[in-house]
N, C-alpha and C positions, 0 to 999 in steps of 0.2 A: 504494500500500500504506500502510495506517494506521500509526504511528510509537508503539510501545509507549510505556507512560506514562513509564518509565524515560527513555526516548529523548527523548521531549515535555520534559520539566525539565530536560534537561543542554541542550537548545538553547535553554531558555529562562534559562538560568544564565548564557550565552555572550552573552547581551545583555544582560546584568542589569550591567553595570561602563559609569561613565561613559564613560571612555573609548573602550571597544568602539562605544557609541553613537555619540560625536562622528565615529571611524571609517566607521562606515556612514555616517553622512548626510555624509563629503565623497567617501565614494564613489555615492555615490550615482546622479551624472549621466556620471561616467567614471571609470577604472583611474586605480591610482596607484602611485608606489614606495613605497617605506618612505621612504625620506631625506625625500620631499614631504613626505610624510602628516605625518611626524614634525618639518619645519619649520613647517606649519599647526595643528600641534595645540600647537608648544615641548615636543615630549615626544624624552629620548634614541631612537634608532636602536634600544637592545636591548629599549627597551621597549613599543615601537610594534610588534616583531616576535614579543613572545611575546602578546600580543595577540591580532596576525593571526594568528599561532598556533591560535588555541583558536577564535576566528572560522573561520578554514578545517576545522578538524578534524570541526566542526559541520557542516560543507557551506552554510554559508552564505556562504563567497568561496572564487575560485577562484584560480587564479595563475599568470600565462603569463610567458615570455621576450621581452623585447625587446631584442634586443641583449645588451647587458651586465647590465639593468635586469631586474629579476622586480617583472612589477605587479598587482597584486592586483584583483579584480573582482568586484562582487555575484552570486553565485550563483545564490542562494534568495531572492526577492524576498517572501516571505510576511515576510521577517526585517522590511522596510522598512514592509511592512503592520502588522506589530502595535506597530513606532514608532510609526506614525501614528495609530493607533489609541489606544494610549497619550497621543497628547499631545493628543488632543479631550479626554478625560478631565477 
């Protein structure tokens, strides 16, 4: 089903923050926690979570249990496509 234009700019809003991006490209090859992501990036814990936040809300990551750990995982891979796209540019 085609994704109203409304729809279309709020997921492209959701990748429009650097950080969001660095986000995706280290999930990219595998899941991760907050605490990693947020050691690899040097960004606090609350702020790597409202992040993921607005990333997942988009349906572009998803979020499983492992154990104690909730790790976050690429959803929608079109998101990674139009990174990539973007940086031929």
């Amino acid at each position: 089903m085609e994704r109203d234009k409304g729809t279309q700019a709020e997921y492209l809003k959701a990748l429009a923050h650097p950080t969001r991006i660095s986000i995706l490209e280290l999930l990219d090859k595998e899941g991760r926690c907050v605490t990693n992501i947020g050691q690899k990036l040097n960004l606090k814990q609350s702020n790597i979570s409202q992040h993921l936040g607005i990333l997942r809300s988009r349906g572009i990551l998803s979020l499983r249990r492992e154990g104690g750990l909730s790790i976050y995982c690429i959803k929608d891979t079109k998101a990674l496509k139009i990174l990539s796209l973007i940086r031929k540019s």
